[in-house]
N, C-alpha and C positions, 0 to 999 in steps of 0.2 A: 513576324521574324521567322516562325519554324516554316510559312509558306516561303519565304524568300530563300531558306535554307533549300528546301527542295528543290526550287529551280536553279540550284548552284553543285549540289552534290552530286549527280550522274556524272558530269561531266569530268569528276578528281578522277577516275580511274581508266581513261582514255591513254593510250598507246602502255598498258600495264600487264599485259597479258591475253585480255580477250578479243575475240576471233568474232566477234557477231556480228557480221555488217549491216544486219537489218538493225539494230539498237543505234549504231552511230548517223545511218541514215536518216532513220525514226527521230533522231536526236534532233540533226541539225536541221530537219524542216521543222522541228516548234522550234527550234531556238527563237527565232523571229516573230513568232507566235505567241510567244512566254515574254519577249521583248515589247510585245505592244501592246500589252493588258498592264503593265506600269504605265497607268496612265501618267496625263502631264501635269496634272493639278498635285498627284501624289509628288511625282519628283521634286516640283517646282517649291512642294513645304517644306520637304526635308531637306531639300537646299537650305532653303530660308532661316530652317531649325540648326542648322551647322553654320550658318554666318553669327546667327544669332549666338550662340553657345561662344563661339570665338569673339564672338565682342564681350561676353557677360564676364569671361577670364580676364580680359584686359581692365574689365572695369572695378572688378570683386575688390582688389587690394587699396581702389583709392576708397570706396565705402567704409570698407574696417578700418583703415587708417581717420576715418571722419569719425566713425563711433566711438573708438576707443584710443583713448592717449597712449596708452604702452601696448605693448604685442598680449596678443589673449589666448587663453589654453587652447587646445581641439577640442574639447567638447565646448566651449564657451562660441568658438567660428562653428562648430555644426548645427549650433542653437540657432545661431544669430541667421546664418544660409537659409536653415530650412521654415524660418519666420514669415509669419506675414508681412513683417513690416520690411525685410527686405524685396519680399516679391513686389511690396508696393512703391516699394522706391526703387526696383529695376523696371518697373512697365512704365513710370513713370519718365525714368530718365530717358527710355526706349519713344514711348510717346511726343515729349515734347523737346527732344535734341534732334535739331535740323539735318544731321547727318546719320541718326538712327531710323527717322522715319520710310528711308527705303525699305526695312520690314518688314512694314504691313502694309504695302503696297500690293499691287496685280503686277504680275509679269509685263502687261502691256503700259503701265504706266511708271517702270523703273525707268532708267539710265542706261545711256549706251552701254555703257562699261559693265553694267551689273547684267544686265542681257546676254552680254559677250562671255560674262563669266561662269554665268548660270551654263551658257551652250558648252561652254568647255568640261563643266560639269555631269553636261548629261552626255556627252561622247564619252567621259572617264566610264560613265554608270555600265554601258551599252558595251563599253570593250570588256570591262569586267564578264559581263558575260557571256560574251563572245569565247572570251577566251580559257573560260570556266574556272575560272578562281575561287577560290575557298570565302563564303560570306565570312568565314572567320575574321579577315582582320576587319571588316566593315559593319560591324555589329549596329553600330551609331545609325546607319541608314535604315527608315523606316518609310515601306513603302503601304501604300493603301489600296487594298482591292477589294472590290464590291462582292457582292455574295456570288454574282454570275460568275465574276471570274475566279472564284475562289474553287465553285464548285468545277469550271473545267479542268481548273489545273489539277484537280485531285485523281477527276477520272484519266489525265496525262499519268499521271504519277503511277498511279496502277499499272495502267496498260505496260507500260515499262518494266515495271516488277514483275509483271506475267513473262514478259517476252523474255527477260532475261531466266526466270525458273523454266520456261519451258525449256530454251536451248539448252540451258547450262544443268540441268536435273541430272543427268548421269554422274558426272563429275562433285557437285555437292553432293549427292547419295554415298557418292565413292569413296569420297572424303570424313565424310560420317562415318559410316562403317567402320575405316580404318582405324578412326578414333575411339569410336566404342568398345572395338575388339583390344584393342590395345591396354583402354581405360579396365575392360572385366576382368582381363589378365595380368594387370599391372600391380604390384604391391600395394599402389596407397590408392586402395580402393575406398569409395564413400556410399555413406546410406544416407539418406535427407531428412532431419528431424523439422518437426514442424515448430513455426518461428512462435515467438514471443509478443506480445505489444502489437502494434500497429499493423492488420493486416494487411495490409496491401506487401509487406518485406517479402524477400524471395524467402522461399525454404533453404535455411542454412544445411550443409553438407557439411557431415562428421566423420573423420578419418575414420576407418575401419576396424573396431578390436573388441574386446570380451564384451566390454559396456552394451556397446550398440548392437552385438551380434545377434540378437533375434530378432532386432528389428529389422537389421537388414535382409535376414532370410524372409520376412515377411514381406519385403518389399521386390523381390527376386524374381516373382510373378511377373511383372512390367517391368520396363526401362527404367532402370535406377533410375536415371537425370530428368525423365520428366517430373516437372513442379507443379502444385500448384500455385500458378502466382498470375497470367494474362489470360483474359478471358477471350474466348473463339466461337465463331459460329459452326455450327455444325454439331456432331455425333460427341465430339472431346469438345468436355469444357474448358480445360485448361492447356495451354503448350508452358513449356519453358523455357526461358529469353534464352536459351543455350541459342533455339534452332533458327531463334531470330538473331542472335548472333552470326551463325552460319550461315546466312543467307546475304547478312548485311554485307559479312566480311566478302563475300562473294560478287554483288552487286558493284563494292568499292573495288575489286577488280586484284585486292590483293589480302593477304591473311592480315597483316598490320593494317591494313588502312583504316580499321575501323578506329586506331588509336588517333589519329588526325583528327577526328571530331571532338567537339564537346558534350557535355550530358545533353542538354539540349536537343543537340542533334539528331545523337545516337536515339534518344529516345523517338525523336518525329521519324526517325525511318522506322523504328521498329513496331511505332503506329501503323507506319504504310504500310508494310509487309503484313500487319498483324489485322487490315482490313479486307485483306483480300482471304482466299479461300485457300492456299499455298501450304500455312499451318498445319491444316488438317489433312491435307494430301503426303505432307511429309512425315507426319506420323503416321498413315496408314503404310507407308513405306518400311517404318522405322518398327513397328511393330509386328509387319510382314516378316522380318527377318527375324527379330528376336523373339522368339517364341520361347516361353518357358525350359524347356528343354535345353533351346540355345544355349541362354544366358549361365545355366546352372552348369553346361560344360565348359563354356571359357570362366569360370568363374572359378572351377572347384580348380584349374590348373593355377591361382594363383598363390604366390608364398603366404602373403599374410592373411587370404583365407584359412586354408588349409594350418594356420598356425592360430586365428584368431576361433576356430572348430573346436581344434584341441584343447587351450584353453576355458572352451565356455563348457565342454563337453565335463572337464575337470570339475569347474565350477557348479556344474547343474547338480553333479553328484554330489558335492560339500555342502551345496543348498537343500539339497534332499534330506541328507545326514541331520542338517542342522533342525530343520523341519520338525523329521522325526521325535528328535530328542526333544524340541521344545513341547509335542505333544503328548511324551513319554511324561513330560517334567510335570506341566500344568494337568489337574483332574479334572475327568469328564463332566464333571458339573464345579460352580462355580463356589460353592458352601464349605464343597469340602474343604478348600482354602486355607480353612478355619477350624482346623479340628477339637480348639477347646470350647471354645463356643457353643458346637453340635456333640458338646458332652452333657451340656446342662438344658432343663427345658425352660426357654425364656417365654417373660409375660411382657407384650407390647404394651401399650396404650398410646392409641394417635391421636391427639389433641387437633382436630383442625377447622380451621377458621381464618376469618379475612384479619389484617393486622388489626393493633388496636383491640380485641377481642380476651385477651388476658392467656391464651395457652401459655407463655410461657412462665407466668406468674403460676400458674396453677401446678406445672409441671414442677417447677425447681422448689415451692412450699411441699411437693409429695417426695422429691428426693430428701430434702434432710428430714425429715421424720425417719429418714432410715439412719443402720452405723457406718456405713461407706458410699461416697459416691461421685461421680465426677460430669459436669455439664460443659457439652461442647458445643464452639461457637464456630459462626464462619468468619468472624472480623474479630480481633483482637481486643479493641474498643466494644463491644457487644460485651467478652470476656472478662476485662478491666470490669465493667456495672457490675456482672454477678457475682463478680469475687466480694465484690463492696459489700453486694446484697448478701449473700451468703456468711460471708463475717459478720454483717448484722442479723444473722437469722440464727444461727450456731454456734458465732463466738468465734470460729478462726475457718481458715483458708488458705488453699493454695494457689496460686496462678502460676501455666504454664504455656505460652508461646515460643515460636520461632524461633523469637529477640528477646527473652526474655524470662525469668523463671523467679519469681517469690514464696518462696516457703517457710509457712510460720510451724510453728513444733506443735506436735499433739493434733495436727490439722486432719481430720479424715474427710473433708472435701475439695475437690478440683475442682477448679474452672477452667477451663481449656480452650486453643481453638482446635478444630479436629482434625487436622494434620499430624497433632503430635499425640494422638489415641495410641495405647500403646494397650493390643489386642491380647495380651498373656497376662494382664492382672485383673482380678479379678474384683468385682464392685458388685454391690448388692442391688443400684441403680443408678440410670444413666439418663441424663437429659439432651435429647440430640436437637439441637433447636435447629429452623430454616430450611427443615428436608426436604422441599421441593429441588433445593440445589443440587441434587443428584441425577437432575435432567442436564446439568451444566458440563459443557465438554470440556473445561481447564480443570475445575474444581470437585466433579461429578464422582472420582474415583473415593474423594474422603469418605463421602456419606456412605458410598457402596458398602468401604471396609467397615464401617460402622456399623449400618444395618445388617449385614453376614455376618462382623465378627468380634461385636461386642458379648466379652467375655463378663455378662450382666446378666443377673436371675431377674429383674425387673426392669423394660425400656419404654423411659417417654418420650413420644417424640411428638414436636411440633411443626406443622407444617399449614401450606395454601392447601384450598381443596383441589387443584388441580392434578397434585400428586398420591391423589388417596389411594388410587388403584393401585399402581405402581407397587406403592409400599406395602398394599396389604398379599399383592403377588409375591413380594419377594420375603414375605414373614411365613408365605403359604409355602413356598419353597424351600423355607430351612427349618418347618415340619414345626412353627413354634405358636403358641395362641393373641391371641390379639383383640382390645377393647376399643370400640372407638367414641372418641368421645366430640362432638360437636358445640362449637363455641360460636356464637352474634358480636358484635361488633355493639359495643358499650353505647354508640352515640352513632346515631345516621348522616351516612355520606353524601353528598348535594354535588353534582355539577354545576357550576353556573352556565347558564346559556350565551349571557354577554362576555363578549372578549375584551382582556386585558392589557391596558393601553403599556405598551413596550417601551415607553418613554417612562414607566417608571412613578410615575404623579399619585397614581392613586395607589399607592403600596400601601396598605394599613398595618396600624400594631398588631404584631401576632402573625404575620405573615409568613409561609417560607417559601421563598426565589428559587426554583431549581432549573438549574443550566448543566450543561454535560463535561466542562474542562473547566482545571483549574483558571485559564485566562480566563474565560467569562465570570467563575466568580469573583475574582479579582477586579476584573472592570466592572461589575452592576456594582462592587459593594461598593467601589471609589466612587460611582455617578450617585448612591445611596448618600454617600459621605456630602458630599458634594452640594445636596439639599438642608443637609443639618440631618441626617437621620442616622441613629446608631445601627451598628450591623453587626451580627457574629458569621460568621462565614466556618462552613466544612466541607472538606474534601479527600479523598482519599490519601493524596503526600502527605498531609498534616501529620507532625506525630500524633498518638491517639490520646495524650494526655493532655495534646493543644486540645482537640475533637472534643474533648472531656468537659474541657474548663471555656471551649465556646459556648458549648451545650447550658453548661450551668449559667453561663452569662444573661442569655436568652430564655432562658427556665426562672428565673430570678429577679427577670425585669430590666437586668441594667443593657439590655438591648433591645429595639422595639423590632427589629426585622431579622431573618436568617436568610443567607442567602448558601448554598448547597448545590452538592451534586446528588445524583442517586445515591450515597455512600448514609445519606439521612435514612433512604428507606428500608435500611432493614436493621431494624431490632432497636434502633434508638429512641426512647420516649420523652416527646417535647412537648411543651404548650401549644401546639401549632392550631391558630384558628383556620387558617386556610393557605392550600398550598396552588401553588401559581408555581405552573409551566412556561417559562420564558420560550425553550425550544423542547421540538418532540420527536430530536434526531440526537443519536449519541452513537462514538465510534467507537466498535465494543473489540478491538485488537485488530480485526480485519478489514472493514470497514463502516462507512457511516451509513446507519438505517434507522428506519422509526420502531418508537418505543413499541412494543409489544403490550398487547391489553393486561396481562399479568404485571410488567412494569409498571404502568400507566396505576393499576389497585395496588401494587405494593406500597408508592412513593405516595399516591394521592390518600392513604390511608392513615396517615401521619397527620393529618389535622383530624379534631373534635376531640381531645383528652379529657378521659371521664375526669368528673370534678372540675375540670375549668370550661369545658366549653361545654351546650347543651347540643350541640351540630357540627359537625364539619364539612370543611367547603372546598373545592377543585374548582379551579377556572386555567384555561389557557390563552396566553397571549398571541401564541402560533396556530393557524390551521383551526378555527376553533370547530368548523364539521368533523374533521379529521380527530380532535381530541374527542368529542361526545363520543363519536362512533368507536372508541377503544376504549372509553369509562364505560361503555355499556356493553361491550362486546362479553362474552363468556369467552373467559383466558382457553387456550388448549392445553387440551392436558396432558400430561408427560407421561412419555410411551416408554421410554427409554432410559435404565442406569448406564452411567458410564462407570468402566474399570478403571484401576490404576496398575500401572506396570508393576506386576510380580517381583519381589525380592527373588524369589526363589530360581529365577531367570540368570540370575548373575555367576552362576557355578557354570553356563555353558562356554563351550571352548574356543570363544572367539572376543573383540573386542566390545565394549560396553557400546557406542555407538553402533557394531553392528548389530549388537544382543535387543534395541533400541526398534532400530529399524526392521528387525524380523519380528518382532512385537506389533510394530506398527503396522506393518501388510499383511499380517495374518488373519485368518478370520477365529470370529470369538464366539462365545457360546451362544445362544439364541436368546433373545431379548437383551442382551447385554451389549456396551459400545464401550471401544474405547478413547479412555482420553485423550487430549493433547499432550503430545509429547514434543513436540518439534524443537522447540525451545531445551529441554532436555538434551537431545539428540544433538543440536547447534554448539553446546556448551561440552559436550561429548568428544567431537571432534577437535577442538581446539584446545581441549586440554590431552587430548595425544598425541597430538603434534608435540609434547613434549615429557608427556610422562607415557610409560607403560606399566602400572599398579595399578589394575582395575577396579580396588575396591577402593583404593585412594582417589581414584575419578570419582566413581560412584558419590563417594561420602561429596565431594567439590562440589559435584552436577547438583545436590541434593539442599545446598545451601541456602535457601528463599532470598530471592531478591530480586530486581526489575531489569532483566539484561538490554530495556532498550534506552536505560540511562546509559549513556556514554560514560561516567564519570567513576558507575559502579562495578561499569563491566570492565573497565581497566584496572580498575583495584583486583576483580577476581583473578584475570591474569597477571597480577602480582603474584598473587597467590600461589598460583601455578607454577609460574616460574622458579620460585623461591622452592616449591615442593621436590621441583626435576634437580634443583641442585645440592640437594640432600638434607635442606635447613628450612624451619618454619618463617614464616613472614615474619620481621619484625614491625610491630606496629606502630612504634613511639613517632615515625614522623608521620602518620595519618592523624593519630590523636593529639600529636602539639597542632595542627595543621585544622583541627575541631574547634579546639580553644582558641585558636585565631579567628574562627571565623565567627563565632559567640560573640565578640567583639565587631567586629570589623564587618561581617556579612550580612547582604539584604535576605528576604524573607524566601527568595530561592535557593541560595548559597547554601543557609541555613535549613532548608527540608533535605535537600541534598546530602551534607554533613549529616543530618540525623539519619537517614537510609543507610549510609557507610558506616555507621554505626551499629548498625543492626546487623550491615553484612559482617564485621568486624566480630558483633557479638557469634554469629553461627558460625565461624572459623574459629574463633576459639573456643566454641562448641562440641562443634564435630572432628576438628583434627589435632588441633595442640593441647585441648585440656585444660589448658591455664584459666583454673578461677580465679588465678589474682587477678584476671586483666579484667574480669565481671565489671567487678566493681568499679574500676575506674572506668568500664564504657556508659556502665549506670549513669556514673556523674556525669559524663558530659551531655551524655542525651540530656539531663534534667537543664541543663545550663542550656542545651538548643532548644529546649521548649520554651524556658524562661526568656530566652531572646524572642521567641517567635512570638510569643503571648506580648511580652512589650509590644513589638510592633503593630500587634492586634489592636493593641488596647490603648493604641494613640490614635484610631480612626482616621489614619493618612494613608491609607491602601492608593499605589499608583493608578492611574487613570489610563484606560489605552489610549494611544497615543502617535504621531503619524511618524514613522520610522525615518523619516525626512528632514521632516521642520518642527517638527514636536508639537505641532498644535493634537490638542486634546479630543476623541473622537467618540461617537454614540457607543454603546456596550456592545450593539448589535451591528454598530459596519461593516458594510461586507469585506473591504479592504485593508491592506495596512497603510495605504498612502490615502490622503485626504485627497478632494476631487482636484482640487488645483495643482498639486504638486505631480499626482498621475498625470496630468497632460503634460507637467514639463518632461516629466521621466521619459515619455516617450519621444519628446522630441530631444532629450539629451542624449538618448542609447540608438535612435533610428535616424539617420542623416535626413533621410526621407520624410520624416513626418511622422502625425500620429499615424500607427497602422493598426 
């Protein structure tokens, strides 16, 4: 089609303007030339293909009327079209109906008439080109040329495009120019940011103003408008379809003409021009002239330079200011942070060993032997165990989260998680459990403030050995002593070598499944169900006192299997004989990658529990090379703490989101990273958009919750909106809106509801105060647990299932449609067929 276009498009711009009588000459001796390489076997099919087609229309409507008694939807006739079984009953009717059989005949063996009418057809084809008509409206015509002829018409095609660059090169230069000049002095000048996604996209072009303004002075050096985006032979790798624009439009004889074509088209000329060597001769032109110097004088005479200078020149100095101040604010090292902390001299002890190994038992029995002291978790549920333990070790407790706060009187110990460390009281010890997580870029900043600026004359901390150095660097930096104390692993860890049939059969009692999303444990536990075999299931949505009371379920017998995410692997102690890797890919907020050989010993470390097992066992059902080779690997060890954004940042005199962002690009002290904030920063902005009380943002942005639930992030801009109009949110229809779905809601509805519960609890937390509403968010949450635990505890977990037809499908299919309904879908959404 795009060679037929060629031998059609020189000719649209004949008596338009140009003067070249050698190109019209040149023209009209191949015209005849280009006429006789349509061979007659090509014409003669596509005849036959356009008789054909017009009998196929005539016949379509008596077929569907045969198929179906009443009139049938469109997609029902695009099914039915693009069917085998209609192809076989149109070749069929074509084959053996006496008056269709001219078809598939030879030219020499039709009919007067058909002969007569074929010749009519090919004078039509032959004046067409004669007369240079646009293939545009004759799309349908498909001619067939062999390689020979393919290749001369190409080296035709060429030659033409030279002859007309050679004549016509002053005039397109001249024309360039004028628009160059015009474009560097024009107000709505452009700099080219480089694209997104799919590279092959041209580089997108950005109006000109403060944002973009040093990039575009960076770019000022060369020709703005050159892209990269078409690749050239020669010295320049790249041109930009500007100049093949300029050439085309040239070629077509007029500035519009190029709009007469289709993509298509436009694109096969600019093939053609873009295989010759023209490209590169027109940039050495275009470059000849605009020399640095050039450009920077028509440039600086424009208004919205010279206005978009001013501007950034304003801004560079408030950037500077801000700079400043932020390094006037923060001190040269990272300790001092913490000035009560580096009042008193602390005693470490690092507890470290692979899980399983007892640090933390050892640790939280040497805290209450003291009279104060408070143990921090990185999971909630971790926290929930040691208050229990803790109350059974001392007699009372407090527990203090997010979502959540229990305090019994006379209590002088904490359980915690460590976000809510609160650095000014003072403890006589501190238990920081999991501190390798301070390598961790979301999470990294708690531990940091922990280790610098727990305000504790005695600190244990328990960690992997991967982070030993790390922490013993950063106890050596805040000038304090440190014992370490080395902990084995109760019971020996086994790989198995044989891999684990994915189908689930040989699951044994004692087992735990772990897969990376809630959906997979949801479908292995329903295919578990499915066999007769009890399951407890945990994952991160679960509230933590489902987590709790799965746990026990399984710890007690009355389930033989667990089925899990990583959320098993850190800190929760189960009977687990042996843990089985269903998959050894999890998407950890950014993207999907394999576990990490620290991953792989945290989670596989959870089977052999002293007392019930004398061994523990790992096997994987996935990749099982790939699993040994990270059972055995030596985990990397962590180089790296991350901080967390400075309080002490929020006195600067700009908005929180941008106090956010100058945090974020700045550099920080040496060995130190900081966290993520992005998500901070996201929740920043959109709550200015309607408030300006930055410390009323602050307190908002600061609320814990999952902003890539849709359901929670609407509720927070409730939130906000109710704050911009001078009145707290009221909450009665979220919490009648709870109790409904206690009732009424499935086992998503329901984690859902209890998340908004919790967001619910830190809004009347941190901004309205009202402890009455504690208590009534307490109850419902217990009332969504107790719904959720039913549903657990009926072992009728959904099955996945084919978004279709509902047939029921393996845990591990790759797809959501079952194989049979995938081929219909394509032939229901594509006229064409499967593609």
């Amino acid at each position: 089609m795009i060679l037929y276009f060629f031998c059609m498009v020189f000719p649209i711009s004949k008596g338009t303007g140009y003067n070249c009588v050698y190109y019209w000459q040149r023209e009209e001796e191949l015209m005849h030339q280009r006429t006789s390489e349509i061979t007659e076997a090509a014409v003669y099919q596509t005849y036959l293909k356009i008789r054909r087609k017009e009998e196929e229309r005539k016949i379509r409507d008596s077929f569907l009327k045969q198929k179906f008694k009443r009139t049938p939807a469109k997609a029902t006739v695009r099914r039915y079209l693009a069917s085998e079984e209609y192809v076989r009953q149109l070749d069929l009717y074509f084959q053996e109906t006496k008056e269709m059989k001219y078809l598939f005949l030879p030219l020499e063996q039709q009919s007067e008439e058909i002969r007569n009418e074929y010749e009519s057809f090919r004078e039509f084809i032959e004046s067409d080109l004669k007369s240079g008509k646009s293939i545009r409206g004759y799309e349908h015509y498909v001619f067939v040329l062999n390689r020979k002829q393919k290749e001369a018409f190409q080296l035709t095609a060429s030659d033409l495009v030279r002859q007309v660059w050679s004549e016509q090169k002053n005039e397109i230069l001249k024309d360039i120019f004028r628009s160059a000049d015009r474009g560097f002095r024009h107000r709505s000048l452009y700099y080219f940011r480089e694209p997104n996604g799919w590279p092959s996209r041209p580089i997108a072009p950005v109006k000109l103003n403060i944002d973009c303004f040093p990039l575009f002075f960076e770019q000022i050096n060369i020709l703005f408008n050159i892209a990269k985006f078409l690749h050239i032979p020669g010295e320049y790798t790249y041109v930009d379809t500007l100049y093949a624009e300029y050439l085309t439009q040239w070629i077509l004889g007029h500035p519009s003409g190029i709009g007469r074509l289709d993509h298509k088209q436009r694109s096969g000329l600019y093939d053609l021009i873009l295989q010759s060597d023209i490209p590169g001769k027109l940039i050495d032109e275009i470059l000849a002239r605009y020399t640095q110097e050039k450009i920077s004088a028509l440039v600086s005479r424009s208004t919205i330079y010279r206005k978009a200078e001013r501007e950034y020149t304003e801004h560079t100095a408030r950037e500077e200011k801000l700079r400043t101040t932020i390094l006037e604010t923060i001190p040269d090292r990272y300790t001092e942070m913490f000035p009560l902390a580096r009042s008193i001299h602390r005693k470490f002890v690092i507890h470290v060993g692979p899980t399983n190994s007892g640090k933390t038992h050892d640790a939280v029995r040497r805290m209450v032997q003291t009279s104060r002291g408070i143990y921090l978790a990185p999971l909630r549920l971790m926290a929930y165990e040691q208050f229990e333990n803790i109350r059974n070790l001392a007699g009372s407790c407090t527990m203090i989260t997010g979502e959540e706060e229990i305090r019994e009187e006379g209590s002088v110990f904490t359980a915690s998680t460590i976000e809510m460390l609160d650095t000014s009281y003072h403890y006589e010890c501190a238990v920081i459990d999991e501190a390798q997580m301070i390598g961790d870029p979301s999470r990294g900043g708690s531990w940091s403030a922990a280790m610098y600026g727990l305000y504790a004359d005695e600190i244990q901390v328990c960690t992997a050995p991967e982070a030993l150095d790390l922490l013993i660097r950063i106890i050596e930096d805040c000038q304090d002593e440190y014992t370490v104390v080395h902990h084995e692993r109760f019971t020996p860890l086994i790989a198995e070598t044989t891999a684990f049939d994915s189908s689930l059969k040989n699951a044994e009692k004692g087992d735990a499944l772990i897969v990376f999303s809630r959906r997979n444990v949801h479908a292995v536990a329903a295919e578990l169900q499915r066999m007769n075999r009890t399951v407890s299931i945990i994952y991160g949505a679960l509230p933590y006192d489902v987590r709790h009371n799965e746990a026990r379920r399984f710890a007690e017998g009355e389930t033989e299997l667990l089925v899990a995410t990583d959320a098993v692997g850190m800190g929760m102690n189960l009977p687990i004989r042996r843990t089985v890797f269903l998959e050894l890919q999890k998407f950890d907020g950014y993207s999907k990658r394999f576990l990490t050989p620290s991953e792989v010993l945290q989670i596989a470390g959870r089977a052999g529990r002293k007392g019930l097992y004398d061994t523990g066992y790992a096997v994987s059902a996935a990749d099982r090379r790939r699993f040994l080779k990270l059972f055995n690997s030596e985990p990397k060890k962590v180089q790296n703490a991350y901080i967390s954004f400075p309080d002490i940042l929020l006195k600067l005199d700009c908005s929180l989101s941008e106090t956010l962002e100058r945090w974020k690009n700045m550099e920080v002290l040496e060995g130190l990273l900081k966290g993520d904030i992005d998500d901070q920063i996201d929740l920043a902005k959109a709550a200015e958009a309607h408030l300006s009380d930055k410390d009323l943002i602050y307190q908002l942005v600061m609320i814990p919750f999952d902003i890539r639930t849709a359901e929670l992030r609407d509720t927070w801009m409730d939130f906000v909106r109710c704050e911009a109009h001078g009145k707290h949110c009221d909450l009665t229809g979220y919490l009648d809106h709870a109790r409904y779905t206690v009732t009424h809601g499935d086992i998503q509805e329901l984690e859902v509801e209890y998340r908004r519960m919790d967001l619910l609890y830190g809004y009347s937390r941190r901004i309205t105060r009202d402890t009455g509403s504690f208590e009534v968010i307490s109850v419902i949450r217990k009332d969504l647990s107790a719904a959720i635990m039913r549903i657990l505890s009926e072992q009728k977990l959904t099955p996945r299932k084919c978004r279709k037809c509902g047939k029921e499908l393996p845990w591990n299919y790759p797809f959501g449609l079952c194989y049979d309904c995938y081929s219909h879908e394509d032939l229901s959404f594509y006229p064409g067929g499967i593609r």
